[in-house]
NUNU-160992 format. One record per residue: residue number from 1; residue in one letter; chain; x, y, z of N, C-alpha, C in turn. Coordinates in Angstrom, 3 decimals, always signed. Layout:
<pos: NUM code: A unit: A nx: X ny: Y nz: Z cax: X cay: Y caz: Z cx: X cy: Y cz: Z> .
...
This chain:
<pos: 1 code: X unit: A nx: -87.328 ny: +52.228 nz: -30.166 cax: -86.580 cay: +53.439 caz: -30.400 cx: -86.491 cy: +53.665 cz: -31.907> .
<pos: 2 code: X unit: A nx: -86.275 ny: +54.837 nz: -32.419 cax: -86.368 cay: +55.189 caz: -33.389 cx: -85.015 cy: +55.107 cz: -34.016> .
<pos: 3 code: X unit: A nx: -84.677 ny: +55.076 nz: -35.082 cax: -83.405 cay: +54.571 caz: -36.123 cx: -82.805 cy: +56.141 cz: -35.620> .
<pos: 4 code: X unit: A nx: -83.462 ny: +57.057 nz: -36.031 cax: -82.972 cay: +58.929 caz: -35.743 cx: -82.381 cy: +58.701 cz: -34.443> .
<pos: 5 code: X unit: A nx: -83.115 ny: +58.262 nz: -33.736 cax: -82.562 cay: +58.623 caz: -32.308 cx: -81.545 cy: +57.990 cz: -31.690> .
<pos: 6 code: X unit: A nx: -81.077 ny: +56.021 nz: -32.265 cax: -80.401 cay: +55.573 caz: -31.834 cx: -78.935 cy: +56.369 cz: -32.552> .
<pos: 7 code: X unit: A nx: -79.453 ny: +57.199 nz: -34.234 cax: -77.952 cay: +57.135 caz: -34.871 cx: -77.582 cy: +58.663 cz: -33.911> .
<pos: 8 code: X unit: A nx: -78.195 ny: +59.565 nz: -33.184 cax: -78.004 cay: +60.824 caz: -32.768 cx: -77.304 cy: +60.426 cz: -31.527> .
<pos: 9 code: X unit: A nx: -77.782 ny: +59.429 nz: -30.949 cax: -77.220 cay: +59.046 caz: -29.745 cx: -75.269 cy: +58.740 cz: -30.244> .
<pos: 10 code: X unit: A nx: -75.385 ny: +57.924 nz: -31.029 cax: -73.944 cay: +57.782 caz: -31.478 cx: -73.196 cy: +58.765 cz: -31.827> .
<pos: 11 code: X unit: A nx: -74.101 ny: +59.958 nz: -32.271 cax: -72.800 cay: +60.818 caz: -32.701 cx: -72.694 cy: +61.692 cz: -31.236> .
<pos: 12 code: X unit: A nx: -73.780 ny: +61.801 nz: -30.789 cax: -73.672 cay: +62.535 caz: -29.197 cx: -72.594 cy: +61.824 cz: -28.700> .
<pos: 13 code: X unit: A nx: -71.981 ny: +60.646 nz: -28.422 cax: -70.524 cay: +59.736 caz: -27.863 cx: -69.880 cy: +60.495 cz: -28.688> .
<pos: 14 code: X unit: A nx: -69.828 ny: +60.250 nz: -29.619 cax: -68.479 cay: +60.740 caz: -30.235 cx: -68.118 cy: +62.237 cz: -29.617> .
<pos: 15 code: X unit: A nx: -69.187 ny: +63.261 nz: -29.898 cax: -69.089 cay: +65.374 caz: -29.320 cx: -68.479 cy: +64.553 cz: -27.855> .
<pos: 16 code: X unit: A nx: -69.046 ny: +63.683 nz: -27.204 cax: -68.540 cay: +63.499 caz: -25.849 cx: -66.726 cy: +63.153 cz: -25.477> .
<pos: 17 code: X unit: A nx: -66.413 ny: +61.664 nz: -26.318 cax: -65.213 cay: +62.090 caz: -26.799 cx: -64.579 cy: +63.064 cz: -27.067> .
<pos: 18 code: X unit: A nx: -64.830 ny: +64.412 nz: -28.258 cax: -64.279 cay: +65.132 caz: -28.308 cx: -64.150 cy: +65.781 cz: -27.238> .
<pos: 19 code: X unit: A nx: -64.836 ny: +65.872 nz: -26.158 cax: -64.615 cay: +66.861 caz: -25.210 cx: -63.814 cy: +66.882 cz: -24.166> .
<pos: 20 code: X unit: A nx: -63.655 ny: +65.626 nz: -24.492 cax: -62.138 cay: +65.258 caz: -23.351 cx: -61.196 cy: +65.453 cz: -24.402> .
<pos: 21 code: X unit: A nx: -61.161 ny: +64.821 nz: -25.278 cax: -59.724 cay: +65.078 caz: -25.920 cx: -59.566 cy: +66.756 cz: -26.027> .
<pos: 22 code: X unit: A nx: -60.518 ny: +67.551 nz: -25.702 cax: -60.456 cay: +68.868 caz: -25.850 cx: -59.858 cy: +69.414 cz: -24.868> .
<pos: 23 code: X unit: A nx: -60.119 ny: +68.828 nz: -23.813 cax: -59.360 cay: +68.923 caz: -22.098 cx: -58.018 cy: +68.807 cz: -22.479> .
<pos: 24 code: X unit: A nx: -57.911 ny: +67.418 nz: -23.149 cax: -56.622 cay: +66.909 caz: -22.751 cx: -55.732 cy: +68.389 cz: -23.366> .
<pos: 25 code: X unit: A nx: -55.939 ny: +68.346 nz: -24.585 cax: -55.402 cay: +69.474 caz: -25.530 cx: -55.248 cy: +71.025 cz: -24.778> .
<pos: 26 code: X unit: A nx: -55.813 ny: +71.635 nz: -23.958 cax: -55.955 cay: +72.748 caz: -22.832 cx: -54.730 cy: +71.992 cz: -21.908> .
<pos: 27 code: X unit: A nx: -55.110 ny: +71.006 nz: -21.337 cax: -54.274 cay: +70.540 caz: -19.891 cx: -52.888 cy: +70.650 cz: -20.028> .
<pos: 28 code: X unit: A nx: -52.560 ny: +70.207 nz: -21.630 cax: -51.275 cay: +69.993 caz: -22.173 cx: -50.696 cy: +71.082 cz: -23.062> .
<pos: 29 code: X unit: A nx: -51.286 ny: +72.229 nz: -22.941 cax: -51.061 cay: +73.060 caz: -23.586 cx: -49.745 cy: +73.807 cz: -23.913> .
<pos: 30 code: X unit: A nx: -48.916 ny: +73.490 nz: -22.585 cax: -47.669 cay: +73.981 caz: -22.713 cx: -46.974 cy: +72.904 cz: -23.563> .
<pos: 31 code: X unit: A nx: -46.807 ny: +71.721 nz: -24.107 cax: -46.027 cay: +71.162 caz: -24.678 cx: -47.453 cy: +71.235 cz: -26.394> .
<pos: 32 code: X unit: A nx: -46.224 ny: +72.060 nz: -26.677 cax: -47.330 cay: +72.014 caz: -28.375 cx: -47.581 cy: +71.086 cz: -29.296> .
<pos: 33 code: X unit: A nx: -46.548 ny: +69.956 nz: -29.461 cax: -47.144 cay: +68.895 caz: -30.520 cx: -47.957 cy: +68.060 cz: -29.716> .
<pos: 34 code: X unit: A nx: -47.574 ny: +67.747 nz: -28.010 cax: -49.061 cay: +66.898 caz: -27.422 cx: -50.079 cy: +67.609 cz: -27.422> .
<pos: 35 code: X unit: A nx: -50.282 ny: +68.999 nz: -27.282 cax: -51.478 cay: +69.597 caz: -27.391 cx: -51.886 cy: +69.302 cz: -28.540> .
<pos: 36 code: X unit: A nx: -51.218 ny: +69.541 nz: -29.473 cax: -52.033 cay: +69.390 caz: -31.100 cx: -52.146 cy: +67.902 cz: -31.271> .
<pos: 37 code: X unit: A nx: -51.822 ny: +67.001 nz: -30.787 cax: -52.309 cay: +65.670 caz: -31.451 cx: -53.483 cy: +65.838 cz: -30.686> .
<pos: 38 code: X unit: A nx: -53.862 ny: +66.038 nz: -29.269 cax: -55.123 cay: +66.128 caz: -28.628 cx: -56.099 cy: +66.879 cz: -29.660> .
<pos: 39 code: X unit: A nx: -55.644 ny: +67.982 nz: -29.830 cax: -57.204 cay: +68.723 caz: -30.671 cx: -57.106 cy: +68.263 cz: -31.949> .
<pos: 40 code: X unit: A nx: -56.813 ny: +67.418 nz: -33.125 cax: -56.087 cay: +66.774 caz: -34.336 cx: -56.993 cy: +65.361 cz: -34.010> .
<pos: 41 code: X unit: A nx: -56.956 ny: +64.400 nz: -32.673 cax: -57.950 cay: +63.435 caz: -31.897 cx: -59.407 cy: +64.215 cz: -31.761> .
<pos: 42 code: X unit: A nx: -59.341 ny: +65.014 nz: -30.994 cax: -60.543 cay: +66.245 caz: -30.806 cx: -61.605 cy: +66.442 cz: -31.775> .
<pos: 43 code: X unit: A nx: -60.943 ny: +66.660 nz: -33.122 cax: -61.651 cay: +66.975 caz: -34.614 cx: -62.002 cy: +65.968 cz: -35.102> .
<pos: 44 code: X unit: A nx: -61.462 ny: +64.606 nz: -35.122 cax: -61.367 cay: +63.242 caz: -35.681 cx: -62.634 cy: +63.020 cz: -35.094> .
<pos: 45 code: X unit: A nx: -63.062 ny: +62.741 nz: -33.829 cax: -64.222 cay: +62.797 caz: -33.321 cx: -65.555 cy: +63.689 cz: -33.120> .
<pos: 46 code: X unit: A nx: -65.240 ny: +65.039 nz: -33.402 cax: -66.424 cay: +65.999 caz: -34.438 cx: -66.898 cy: +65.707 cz: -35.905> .
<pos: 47 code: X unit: A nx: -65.958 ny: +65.104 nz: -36.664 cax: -66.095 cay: +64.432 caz: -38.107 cx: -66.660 cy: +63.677 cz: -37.800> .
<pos: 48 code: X unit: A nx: -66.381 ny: +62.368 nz: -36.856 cax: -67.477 cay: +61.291 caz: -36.802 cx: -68.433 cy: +61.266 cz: -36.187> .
<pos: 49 code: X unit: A nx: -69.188 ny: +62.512 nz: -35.406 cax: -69.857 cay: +62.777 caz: -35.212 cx: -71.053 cy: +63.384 cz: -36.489> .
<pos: 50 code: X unit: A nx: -70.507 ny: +64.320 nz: -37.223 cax: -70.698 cay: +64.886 caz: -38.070 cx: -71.221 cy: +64.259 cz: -39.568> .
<pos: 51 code: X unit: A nx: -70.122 ny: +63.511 nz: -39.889 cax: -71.038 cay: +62.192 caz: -40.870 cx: -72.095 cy: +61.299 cz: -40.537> .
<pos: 52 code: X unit: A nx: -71.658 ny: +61.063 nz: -39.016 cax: -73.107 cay: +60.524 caz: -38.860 cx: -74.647 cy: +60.884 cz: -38.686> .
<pos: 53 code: X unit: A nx: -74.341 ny: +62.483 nz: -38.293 cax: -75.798 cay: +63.254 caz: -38.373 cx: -76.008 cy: +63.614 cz: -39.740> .
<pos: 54 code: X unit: A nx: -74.939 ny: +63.680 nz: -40.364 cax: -75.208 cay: +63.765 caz: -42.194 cx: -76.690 cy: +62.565 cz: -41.998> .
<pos: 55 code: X unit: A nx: -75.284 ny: +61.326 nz: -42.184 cax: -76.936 cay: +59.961 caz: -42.237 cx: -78.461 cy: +60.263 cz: -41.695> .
<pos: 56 code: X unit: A nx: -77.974 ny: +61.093 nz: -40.377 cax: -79.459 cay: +61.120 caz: -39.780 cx: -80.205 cy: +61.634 cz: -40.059> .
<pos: 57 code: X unit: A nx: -80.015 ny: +62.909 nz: -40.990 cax: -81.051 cay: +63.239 caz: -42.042 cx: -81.921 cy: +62.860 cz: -42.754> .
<pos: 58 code: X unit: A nx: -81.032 ny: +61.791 nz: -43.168 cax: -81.423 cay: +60.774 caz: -44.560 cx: -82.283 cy: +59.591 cz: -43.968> .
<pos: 59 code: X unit: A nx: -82.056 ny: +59.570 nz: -42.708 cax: -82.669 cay: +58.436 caz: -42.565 cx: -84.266 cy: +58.289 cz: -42.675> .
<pos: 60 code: X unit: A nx: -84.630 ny: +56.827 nz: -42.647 cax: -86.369 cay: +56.474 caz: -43.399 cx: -86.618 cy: +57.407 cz: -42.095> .
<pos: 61 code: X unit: A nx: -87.870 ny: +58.071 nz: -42.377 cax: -88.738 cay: +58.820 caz: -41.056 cx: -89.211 cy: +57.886 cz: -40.178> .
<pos: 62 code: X unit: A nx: -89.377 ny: +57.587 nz: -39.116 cax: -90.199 cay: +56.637 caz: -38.152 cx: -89.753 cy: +55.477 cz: -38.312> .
<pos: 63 code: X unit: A nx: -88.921 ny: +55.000 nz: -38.868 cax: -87.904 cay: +53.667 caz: -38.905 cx: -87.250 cy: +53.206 cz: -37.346> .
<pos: 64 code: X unit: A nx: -88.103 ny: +52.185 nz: -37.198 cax: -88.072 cay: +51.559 caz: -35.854 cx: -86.462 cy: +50.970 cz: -35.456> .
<pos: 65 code: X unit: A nx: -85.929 ny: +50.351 nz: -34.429 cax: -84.577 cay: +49.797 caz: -34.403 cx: -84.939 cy: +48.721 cz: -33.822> .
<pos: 66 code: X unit: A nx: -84.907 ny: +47.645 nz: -33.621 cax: -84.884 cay: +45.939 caz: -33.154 cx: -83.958 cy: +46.289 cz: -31.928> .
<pos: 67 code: X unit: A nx: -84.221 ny: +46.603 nz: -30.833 cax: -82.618 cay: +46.737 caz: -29.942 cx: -82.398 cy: +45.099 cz: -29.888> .
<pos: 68 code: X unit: A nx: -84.019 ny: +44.803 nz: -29.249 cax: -83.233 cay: +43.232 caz: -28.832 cx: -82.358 cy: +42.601 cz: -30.024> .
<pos: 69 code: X unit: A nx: -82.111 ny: +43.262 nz: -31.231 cax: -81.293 cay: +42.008 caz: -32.653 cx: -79.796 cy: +42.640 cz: -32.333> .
<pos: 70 code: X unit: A nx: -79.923 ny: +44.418 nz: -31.197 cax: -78.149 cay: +44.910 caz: -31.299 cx: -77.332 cy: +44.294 cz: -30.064> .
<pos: 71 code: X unit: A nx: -76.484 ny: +43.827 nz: -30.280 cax: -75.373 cay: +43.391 caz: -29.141 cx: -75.454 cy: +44.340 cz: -28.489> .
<pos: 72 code: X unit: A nx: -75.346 ny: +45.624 nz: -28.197 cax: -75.694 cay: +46.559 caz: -27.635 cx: -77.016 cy: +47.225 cz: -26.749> .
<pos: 73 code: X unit: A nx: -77.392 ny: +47.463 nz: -26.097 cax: -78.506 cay: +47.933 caz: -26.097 cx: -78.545 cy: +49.535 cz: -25.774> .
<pos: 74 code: X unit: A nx: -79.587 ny: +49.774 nz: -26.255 cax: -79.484 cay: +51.614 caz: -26.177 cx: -79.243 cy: +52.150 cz: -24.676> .
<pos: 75 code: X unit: A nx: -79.848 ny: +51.503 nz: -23.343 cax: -79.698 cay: +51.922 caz: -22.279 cx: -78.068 cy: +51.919 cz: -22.247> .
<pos: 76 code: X unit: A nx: -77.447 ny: +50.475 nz: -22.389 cax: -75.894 cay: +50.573 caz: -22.325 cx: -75.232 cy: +52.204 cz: -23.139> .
<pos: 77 code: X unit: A nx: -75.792 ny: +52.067 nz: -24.355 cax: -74.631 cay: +53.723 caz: -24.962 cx: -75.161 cy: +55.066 cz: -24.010> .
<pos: 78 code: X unit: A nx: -76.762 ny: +54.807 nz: -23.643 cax: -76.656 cay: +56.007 caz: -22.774 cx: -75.400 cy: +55.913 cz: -21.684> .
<pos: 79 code: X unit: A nx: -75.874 ny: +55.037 nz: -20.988 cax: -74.888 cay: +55.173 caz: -19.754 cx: -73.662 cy: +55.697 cz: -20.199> .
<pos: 80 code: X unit: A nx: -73.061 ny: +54.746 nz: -21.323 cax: -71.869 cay: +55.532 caz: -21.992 cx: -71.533 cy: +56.858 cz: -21.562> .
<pos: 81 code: X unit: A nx: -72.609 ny: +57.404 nz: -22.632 cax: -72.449 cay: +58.902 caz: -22.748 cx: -72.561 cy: +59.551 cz: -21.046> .
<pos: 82 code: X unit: A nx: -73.580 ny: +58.911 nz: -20.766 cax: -73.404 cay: +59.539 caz: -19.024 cx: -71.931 cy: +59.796 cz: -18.361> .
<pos: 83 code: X unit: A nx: -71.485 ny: +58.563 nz: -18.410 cax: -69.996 cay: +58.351 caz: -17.967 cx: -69.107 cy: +59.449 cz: -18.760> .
<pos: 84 code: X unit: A nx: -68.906 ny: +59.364 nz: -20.366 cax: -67.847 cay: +60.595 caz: -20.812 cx: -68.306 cy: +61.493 cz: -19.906> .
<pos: 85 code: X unit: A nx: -69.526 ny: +62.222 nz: -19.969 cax: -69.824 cay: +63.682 caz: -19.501 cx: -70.033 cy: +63.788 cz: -18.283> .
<pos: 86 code: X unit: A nx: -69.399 ny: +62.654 nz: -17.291 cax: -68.764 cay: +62.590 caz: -15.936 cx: -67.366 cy: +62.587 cz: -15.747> .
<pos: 87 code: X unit: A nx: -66.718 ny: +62.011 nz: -16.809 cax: -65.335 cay: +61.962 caz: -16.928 cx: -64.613 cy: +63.375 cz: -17.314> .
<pos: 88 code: X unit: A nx: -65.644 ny: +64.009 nz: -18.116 cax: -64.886 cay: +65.544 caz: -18.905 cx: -65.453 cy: +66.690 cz: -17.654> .
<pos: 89 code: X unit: A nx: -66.333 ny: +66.255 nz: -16.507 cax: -66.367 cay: +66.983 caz: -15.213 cx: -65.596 cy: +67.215 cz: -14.565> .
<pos: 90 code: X unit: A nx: -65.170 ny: +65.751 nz: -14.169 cax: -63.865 cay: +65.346 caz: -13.342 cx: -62.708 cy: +66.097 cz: -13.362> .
<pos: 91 code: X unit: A nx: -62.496 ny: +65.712 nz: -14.750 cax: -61.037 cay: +66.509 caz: -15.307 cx: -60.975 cy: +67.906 cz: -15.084> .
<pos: 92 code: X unit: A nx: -61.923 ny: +68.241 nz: -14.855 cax: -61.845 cay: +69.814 caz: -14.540 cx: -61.087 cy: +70.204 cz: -13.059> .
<pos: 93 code: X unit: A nx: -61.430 ny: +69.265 nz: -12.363 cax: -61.025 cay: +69.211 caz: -10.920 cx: -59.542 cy: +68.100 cz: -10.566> .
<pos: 94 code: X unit: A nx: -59.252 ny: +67.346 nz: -11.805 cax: -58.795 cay: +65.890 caz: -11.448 cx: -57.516 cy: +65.665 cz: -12.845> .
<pos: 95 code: X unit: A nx: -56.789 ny: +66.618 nz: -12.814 cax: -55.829 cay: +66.558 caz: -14.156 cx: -55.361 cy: +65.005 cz: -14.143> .
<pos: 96 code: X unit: A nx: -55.248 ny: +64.410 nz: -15.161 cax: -54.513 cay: +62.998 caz: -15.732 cx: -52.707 cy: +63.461 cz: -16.227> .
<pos: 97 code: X unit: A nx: -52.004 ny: +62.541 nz: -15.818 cax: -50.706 cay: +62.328 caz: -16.358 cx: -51.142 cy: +62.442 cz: -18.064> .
<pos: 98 code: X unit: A nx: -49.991 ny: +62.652 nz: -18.739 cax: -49.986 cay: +62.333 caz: -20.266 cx: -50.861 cy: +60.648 cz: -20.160> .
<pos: 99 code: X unit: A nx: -49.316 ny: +60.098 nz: -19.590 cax: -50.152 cay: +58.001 caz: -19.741 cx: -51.283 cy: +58.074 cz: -19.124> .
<pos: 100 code: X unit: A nx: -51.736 ny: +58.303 nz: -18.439 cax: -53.133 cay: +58.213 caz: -18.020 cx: -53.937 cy: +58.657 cz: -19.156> .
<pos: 101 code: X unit: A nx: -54.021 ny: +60.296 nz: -19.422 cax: -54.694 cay: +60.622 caz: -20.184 cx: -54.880 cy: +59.956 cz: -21.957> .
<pos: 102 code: X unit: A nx: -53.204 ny: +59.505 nz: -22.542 cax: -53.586 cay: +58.207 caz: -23.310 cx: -54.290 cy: +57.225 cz: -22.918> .
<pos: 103 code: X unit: A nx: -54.109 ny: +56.553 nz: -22.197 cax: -54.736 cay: +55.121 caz: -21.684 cx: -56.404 cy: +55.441 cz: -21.185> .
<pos: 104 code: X unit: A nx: -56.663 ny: +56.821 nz: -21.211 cax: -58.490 cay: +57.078 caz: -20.869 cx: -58.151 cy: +57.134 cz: -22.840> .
<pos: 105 code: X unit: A nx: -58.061 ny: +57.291 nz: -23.221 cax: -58.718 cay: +57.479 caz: -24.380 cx: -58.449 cy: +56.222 cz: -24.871> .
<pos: 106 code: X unit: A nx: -57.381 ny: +55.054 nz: -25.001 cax: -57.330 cay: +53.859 caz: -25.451 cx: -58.627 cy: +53.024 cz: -25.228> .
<pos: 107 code: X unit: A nx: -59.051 ny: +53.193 nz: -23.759 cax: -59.926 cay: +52.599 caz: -23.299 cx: -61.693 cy: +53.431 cz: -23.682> .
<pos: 108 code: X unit: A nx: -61.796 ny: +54.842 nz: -24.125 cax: -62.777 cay: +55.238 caz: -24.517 cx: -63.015 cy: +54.802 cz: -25.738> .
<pos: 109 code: X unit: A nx: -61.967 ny: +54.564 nz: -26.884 cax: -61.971 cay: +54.360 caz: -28.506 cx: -62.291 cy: +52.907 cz: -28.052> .
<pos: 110 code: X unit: A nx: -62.340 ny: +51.895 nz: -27.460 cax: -62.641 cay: +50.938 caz: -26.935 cx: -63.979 cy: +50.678 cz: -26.935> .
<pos: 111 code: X unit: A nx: -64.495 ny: +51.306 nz: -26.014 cax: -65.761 cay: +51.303 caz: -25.857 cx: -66.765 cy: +52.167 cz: -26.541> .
<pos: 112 code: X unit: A nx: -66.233 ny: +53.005 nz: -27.114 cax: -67.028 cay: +53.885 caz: -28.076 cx: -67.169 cy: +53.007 cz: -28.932> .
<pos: 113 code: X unit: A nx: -66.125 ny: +51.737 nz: -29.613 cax: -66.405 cay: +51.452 caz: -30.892 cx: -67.125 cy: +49.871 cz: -30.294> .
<pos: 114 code: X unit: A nx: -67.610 ny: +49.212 nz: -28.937 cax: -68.090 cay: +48.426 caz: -28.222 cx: -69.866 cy: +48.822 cz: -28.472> .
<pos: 115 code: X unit: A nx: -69.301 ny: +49.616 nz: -28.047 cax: -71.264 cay: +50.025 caz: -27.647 cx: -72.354 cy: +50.843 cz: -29.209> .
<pos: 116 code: X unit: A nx: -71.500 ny: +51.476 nz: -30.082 cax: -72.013 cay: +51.304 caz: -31.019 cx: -72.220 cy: +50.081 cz: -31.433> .
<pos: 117 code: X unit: A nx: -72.269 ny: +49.566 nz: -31.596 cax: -72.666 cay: +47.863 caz: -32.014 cx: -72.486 cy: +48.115 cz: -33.776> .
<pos: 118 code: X unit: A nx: -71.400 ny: +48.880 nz: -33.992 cax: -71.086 cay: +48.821 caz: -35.898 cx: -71.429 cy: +47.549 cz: -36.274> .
<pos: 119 code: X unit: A nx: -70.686 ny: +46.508 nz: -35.936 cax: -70.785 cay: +45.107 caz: -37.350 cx: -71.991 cy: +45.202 cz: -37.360> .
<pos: 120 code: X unit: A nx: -72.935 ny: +44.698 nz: -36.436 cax: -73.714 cay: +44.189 caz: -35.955 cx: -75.412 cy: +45.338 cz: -36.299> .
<pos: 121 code: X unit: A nx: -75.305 ny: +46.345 nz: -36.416 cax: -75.399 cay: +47.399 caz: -36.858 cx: -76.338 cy: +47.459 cz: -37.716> .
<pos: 122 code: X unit: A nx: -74.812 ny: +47.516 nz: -38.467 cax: -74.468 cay: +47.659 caz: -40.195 cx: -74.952 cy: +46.495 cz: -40.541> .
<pos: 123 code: X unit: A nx: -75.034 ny: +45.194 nz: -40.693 cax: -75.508 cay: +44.265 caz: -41.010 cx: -77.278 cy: +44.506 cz: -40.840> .
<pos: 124 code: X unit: A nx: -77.995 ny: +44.947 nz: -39.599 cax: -79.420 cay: +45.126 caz: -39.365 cx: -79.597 cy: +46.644 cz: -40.496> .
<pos: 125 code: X unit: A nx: -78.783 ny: +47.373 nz: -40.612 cax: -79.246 cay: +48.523 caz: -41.315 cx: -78.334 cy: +48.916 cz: -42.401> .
<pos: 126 code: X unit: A nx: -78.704 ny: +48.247 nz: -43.432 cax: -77.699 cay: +48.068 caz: -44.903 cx: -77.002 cy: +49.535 cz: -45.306> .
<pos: 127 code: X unit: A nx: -78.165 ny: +50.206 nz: -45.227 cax: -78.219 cay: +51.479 caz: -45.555 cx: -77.083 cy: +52.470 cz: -44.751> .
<pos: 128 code: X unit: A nx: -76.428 ny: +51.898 nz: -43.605 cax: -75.239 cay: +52.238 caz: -43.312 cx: -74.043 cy: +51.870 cz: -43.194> .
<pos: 129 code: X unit: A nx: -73.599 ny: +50.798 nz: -43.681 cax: -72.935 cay: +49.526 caz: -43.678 cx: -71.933 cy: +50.198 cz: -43.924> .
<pos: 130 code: X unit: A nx: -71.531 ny: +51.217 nz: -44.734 cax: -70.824 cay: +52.114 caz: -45.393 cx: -69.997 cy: +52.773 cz: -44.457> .
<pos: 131 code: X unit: A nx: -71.097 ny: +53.677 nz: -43.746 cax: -70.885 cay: +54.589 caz: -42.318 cx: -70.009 cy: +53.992 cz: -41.491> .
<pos: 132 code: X unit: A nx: -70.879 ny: +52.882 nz: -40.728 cax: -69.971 cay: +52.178 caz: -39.997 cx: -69.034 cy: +51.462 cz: -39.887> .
<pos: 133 code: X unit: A nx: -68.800 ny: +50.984 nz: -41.206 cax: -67.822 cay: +49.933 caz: -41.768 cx: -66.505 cy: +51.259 cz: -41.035> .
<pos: 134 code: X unit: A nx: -66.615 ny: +51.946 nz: -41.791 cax: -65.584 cay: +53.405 caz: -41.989 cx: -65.357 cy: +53.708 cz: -41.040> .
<pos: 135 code: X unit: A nx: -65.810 ny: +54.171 nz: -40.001 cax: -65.781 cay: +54.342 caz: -38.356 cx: -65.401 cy: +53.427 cz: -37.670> .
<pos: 136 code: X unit: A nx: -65.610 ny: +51.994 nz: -37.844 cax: -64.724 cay: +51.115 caz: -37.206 cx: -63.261 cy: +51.215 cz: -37.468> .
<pos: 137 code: X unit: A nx: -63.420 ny: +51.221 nz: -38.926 cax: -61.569 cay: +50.975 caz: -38.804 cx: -60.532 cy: +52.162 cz: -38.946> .
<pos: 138 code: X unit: A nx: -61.716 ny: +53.173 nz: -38.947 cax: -61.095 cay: +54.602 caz: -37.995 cx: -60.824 cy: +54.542 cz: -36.600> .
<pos: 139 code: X unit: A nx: -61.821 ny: +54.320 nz: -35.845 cax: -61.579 cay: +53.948 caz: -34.003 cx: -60.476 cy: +52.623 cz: -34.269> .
<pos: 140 code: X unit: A nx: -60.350 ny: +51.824 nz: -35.066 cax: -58.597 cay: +51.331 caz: -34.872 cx: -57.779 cy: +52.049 cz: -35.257> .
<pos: 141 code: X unit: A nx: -57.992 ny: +52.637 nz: -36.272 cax: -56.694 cay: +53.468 caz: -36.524 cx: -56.086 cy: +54.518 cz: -35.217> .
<pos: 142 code: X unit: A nx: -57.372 ny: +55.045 nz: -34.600 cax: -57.049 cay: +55.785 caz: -33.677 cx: -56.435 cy: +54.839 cz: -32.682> .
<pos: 143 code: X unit: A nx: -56.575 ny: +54.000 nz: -32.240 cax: -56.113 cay: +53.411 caz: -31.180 cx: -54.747 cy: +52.865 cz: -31.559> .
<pos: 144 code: X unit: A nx: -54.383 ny: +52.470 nz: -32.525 cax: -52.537 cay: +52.488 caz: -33.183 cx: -52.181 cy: +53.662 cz: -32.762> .
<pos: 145 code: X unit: A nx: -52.868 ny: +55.226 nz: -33.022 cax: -52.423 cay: +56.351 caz: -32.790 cx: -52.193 cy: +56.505 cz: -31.485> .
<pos: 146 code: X unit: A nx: -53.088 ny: +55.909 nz: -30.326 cax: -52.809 cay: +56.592 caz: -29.277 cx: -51.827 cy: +55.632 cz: -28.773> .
<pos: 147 code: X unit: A nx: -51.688 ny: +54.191 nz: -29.081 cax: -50.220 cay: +53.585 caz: -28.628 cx: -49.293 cy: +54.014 cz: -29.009> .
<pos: 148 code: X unit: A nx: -49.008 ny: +54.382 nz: -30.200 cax: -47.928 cay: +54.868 caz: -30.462 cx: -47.768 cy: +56.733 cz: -29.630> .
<pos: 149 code: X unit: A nx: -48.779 ny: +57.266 nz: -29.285 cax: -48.468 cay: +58.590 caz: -28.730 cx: -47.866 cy: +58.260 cz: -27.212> .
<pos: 150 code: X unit: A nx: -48.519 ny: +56.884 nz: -26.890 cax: -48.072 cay: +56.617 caz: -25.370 cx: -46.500 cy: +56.705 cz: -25.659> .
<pos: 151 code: X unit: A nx: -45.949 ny: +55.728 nz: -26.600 cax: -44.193 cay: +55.724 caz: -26.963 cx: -43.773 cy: +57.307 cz: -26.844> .
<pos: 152 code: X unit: A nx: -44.160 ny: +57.904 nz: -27.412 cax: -43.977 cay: +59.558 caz: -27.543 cx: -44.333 cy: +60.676 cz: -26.156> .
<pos: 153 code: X unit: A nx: -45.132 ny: +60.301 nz: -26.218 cax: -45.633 cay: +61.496 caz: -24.838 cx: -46.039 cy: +60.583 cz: -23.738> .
<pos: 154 code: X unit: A nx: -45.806 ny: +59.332 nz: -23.199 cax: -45.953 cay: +58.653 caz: -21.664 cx: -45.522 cy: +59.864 cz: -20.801> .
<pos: 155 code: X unit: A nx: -44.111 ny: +60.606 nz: -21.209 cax: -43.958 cay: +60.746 caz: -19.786 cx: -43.745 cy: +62.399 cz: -19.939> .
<pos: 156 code: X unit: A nx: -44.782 ny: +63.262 nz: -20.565 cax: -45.058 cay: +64.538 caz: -20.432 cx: -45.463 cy: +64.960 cz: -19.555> .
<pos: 157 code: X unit: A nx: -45.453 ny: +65.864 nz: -18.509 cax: -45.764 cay: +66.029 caz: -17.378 cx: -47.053 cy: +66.882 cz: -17.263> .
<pos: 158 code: X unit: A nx: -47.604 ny: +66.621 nz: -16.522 cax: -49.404 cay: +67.309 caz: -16.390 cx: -49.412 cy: +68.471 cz: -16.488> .
């Protein structure tokens, strides 16, 4: 696989992310500060989408990827992405509680920051070490955010 294609794939998770948190932000619309932390989450994940297709520009042309050297493998982030853009279906038909709808995203910032394979990555591709370094300890920061939103909005009603 190509370096372009594995980093496009990553930011494609992330637009996927956003698109639930975009739900959530609609679903919850009547209570306005949970709506706005949803689309405020929403954007956070268009940015990291967004810096990372910055990189993909830049990247060497035809620059191969080692999957077998990523903890990850590319079939695994597809599936990923399969799954968000089964999950942001669902919801169309299948509204989540507030806690639910925190706890899908605890568990997406989870695995979003799982299946990119950042350390591991960043170490095979110097040249982003930067990128990903930054995005990891953004997807923690987010995940402090969404525990602490559980304290706040657990029990907002659908």
């Amino acid at each position: 696989m190509l370096l372009r294609e594995f980093i496009t794939l990553a930011a494609d998770i992330e637009l996927a992310i956003a698109a639930i948190y975009d739900h959530f932000a609609e679903q919850f619309a009547d209570n306005a500060e949970f709506s706005t932390f949803w689309r405020l989450s929403a954007e956070a994940e268009r940015y990291h989408a967004a810096t990372i297709r910055i990189h993909e520009a830049t990247a060497v042309e035809g620059q191969v990827v080692d999957e077998a050297q990523l903890p990850i493998q590319v079939g695994e982030a597809r599936q990923l992405l399969a799954q968000l853009q089964q999950t942001t279906a669902e919801l169309a038909t299948t509204p989540r509680t507030a806690a639910q709808a925190i706890e899908l995203a605890l568990e997406i910032e989870g695995e979003g920051a799982e299946v990119h394979g950042r350390s591991q990555f960043a170490f095979l591709y110097p040249e982003l070490e930067e990128l990903f370094s930054r995005l990891a300890e953004e997807d923690r920061a987010h995940r402090k955010s969404f525990a602490l939103a559980k304290q706040k909005f657990g029990q907002v009603a659908p």
